[in-house]
C-alpha positions as CSV (number, residue, x, y, z in Angstrom):
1,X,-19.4,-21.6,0.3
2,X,-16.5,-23.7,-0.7
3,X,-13.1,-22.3,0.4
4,X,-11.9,-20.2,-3.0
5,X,-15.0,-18.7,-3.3
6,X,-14.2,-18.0,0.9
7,X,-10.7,-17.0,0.6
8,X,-11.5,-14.6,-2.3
9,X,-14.1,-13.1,-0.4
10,X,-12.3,-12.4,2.5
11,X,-9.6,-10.7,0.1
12,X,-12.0,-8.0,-1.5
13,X,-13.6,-7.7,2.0
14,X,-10.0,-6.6,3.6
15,X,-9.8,-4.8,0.6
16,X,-13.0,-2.7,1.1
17,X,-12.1,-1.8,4.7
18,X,-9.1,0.2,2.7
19,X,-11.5,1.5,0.1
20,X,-13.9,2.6,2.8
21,X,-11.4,4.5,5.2
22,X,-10.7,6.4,1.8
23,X,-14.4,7.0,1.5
24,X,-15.1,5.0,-1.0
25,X,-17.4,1.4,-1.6
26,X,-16.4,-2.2,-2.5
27,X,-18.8,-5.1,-2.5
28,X,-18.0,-8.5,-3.5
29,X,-20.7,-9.5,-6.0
30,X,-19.5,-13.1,-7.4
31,X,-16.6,-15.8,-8.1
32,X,-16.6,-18.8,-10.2
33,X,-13.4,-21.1,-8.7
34,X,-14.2,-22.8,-12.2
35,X,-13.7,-20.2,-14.3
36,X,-11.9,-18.0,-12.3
37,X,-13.8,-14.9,-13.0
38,X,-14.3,-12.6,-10.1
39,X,-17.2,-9.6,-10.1
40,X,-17.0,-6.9,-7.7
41,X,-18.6,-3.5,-7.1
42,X,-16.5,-0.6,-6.7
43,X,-17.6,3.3,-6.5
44,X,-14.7,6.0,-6.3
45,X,-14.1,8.5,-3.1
46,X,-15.3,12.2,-4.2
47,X,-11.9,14.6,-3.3
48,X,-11.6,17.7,-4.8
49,X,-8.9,18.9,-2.9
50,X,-6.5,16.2,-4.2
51,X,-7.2,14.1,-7.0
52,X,-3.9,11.8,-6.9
53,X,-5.4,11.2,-3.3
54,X,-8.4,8.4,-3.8
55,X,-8.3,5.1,-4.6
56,X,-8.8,4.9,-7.9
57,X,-10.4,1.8,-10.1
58,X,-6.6,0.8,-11.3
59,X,-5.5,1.2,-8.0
60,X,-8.4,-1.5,-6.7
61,X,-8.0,-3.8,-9.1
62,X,-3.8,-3.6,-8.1
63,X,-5.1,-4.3,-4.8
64,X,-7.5,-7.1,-5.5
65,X,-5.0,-9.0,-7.5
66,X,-2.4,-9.0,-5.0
67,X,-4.5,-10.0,-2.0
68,X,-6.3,-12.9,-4.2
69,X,-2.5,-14.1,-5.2
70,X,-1.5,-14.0,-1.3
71,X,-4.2,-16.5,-0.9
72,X,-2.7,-19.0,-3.6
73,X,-5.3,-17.8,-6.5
74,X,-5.2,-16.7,-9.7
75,X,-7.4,-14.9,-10.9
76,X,-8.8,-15.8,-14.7
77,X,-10.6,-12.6,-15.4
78,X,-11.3,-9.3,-12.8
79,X,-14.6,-7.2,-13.8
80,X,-15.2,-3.9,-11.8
81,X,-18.8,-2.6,-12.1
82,X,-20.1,0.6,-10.9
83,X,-23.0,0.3,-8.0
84,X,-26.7,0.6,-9.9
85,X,-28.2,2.4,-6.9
86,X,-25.3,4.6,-5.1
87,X,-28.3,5.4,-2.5
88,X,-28.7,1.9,-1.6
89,X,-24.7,1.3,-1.5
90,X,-24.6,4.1,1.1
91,X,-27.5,2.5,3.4
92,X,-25.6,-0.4,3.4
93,X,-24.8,-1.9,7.4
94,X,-21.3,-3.3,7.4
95,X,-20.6,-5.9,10.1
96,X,-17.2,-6.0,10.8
97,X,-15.2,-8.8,13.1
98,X,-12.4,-7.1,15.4
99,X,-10.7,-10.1,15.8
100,X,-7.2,-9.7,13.5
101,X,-6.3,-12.8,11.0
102,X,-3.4,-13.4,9.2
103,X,-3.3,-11.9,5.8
104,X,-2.1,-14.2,2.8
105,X,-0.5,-18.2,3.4
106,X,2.6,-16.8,5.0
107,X,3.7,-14.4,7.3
108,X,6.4,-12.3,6.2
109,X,9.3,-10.8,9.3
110,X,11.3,-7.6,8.8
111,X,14.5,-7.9,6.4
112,X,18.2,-8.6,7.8
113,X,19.1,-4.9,8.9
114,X,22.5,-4.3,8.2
115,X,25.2,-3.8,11.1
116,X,26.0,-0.5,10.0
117,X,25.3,2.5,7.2
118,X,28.8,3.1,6.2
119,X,29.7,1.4,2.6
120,X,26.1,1.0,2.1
121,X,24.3,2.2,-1.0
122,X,20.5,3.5,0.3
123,X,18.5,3.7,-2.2
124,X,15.6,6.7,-2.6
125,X,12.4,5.8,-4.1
126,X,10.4,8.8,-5.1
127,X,6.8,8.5,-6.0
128,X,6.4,11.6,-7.8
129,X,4.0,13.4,-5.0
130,X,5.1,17.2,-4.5
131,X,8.7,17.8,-2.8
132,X,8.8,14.2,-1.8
133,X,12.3,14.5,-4.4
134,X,13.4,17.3,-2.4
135,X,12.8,15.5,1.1
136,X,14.8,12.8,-0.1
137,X,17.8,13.6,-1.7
138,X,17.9,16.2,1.4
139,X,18.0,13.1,3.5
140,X,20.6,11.6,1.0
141,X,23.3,14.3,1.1
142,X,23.0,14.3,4.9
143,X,23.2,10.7,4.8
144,X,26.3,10.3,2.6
145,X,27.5,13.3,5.4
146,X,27.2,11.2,8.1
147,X,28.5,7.7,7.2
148,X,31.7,7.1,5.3
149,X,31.5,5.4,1.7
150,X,27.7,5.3,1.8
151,X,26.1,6.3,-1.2
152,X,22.7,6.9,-2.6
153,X,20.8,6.0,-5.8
154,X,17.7,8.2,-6.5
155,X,14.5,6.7,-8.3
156,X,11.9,8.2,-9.5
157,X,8.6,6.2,-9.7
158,X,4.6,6.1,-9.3
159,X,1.5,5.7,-7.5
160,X,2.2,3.0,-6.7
161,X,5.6,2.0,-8.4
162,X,6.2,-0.2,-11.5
163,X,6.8,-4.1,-10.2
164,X,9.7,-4.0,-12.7
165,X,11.2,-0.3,-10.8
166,X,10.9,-1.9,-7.3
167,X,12.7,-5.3,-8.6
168,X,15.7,-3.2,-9.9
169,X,16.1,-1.2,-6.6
170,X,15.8,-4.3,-4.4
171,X,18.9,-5.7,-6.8
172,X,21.1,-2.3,-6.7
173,X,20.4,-1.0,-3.1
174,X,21.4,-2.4,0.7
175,X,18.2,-0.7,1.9
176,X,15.3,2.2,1.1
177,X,13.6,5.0,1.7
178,X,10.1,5.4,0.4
179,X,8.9,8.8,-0.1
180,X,6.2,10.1,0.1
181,X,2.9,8.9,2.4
182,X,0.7,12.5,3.2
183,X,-2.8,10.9,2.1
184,X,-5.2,8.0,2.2
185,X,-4.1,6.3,-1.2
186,X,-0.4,7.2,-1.5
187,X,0.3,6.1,1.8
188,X,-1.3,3.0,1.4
189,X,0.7,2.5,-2.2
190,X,3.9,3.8,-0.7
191,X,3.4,1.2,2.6
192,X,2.4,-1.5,-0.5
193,X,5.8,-0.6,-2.3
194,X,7.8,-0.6,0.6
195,X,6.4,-4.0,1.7
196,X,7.8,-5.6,-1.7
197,X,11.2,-4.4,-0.4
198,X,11.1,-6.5,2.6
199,X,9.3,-9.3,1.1
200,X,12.9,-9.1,-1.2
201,X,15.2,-8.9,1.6
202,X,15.5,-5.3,1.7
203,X,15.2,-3.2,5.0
204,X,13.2,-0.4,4.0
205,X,11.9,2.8,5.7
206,X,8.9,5.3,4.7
207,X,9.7,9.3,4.9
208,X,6.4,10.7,5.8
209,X,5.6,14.6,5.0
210,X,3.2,16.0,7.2
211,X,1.7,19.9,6.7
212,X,0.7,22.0,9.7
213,X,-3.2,21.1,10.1
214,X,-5.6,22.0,13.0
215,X,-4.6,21.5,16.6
216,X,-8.3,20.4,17.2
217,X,-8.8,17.8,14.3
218,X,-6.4,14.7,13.6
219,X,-3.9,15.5,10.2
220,X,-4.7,13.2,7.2
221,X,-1.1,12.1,7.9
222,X,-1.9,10.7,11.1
223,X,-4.9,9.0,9.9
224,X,-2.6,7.7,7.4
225,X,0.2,6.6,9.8
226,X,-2.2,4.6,11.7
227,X,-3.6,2.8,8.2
228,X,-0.4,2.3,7.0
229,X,0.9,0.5,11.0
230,X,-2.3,-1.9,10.5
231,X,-1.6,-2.5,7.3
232,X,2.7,-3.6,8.0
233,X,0.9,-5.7,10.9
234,X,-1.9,-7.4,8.4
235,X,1.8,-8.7,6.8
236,X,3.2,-9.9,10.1
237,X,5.6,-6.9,10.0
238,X,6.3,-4.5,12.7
239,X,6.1,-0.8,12.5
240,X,8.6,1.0,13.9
């Protein structure tokens, strides 16, 4: 295999350890470096209790694009296909190396924090999940409270966010808060969003909302926590 068709396929497969967590399946199928066409096979998570909460085929093909570019390639032409034979997808034995590589050509550190809040403008980047708004312009008023001259800019956006939304608060804000990351898919967006913000020099933070859940089984938000820390590490950043 020459080393496009290699780097592609290690894209799609870190993308399908992300689709699997989620409960869903994505195979790489084929990639012509000529042409630049890639095929994959993706089938869609079942969740009945929240449908915003799977990755979805946009989502995937969001995902595929970006981790393909972060290996220097562009891709011509992305076709998704449905699985033929579900049963056979399901009977499949994944073989996975624990050894951690480097994701993309470069590895991209943690914004210049600033030396202090006061005077800053923070901005608040909503993506529409329930009461995530009211979390953050909570966090906002006690914010401007707390710190003299600070102010905040509220912005409502998506799962996950425009490109074009995420360029105009990295130009108007000192720094972020994401909100909000309670599931598989909009944490992973949400981490994905708030990455671009420190890719652009902008210190950002995610506001996590976490409902009370069984003391004997581990919270979705949990789960999601610890998807969302591999994933900041994947990009050479550090949780805190």
């Amino acid at each position: 295999m020459n080393q496009p068709s290699a780097d592609v396929r290690r894209a799609v497969d870190d993308i399908g350890q992300i689709v699997r967590r989620d409960g869903g399946v994505l195979d790489f199928r084929t990639f012509d470096p000529e042409t630049g066409e890639l095929v994959v096979a993706f089938g869609q998570a079942a969740n009945d209790e929240c449908v915003t909460c799977t990755i979805d085929e946009p989502m995937v093909r969001a995902f595929l694009e970006d981790a393909v570019r972060a290996q220097g390639i562009e891709l011509a032409a992305l076709h998704i296909r449905t699985p033929s034979d579900a049963g056979a997808a399901s009977r499949r034995l994944d073989v996975l190396n624990p050894t951690a590589d480097e994701y993309g050509t470069d590895v991209a550190g943690l914004a210049l924090r600033p030396p202090g809040l006061a005077g800053q403008t923070i901005g608040l980047l909503w993506n529409g999940k329930p009461n995530g708004d009211v979390a953050l312009r909570a966090l906002g008023a006690a914010l401007e409270s707390q710190f003299e001259g600070l102010r905040t800019r509220f912005y409502s956006g998506s799962i996950p966010c425009d490109r074009s939304l995420l360029e105009r608060v990295a130009r108007e804000c000192s720094a972020v808060v994401g909100c909000t990351a309670d599931c598989g898919s909009c944490s992973s967006w949400m981490t994905h969003d708030i990455i671009a913000m420190e890719r652009a020099g902008v210190p950002a933070v995610i506001q996590e909302l976490q409902e009370p859940q069984s003391a004997v089984q581990p919270t979705t938000a949990e789960h999601s926590r610890a998807t969302c820390s591999r994933r900041l590490r994947s990009q050479g950043i550090d949780p805190l």
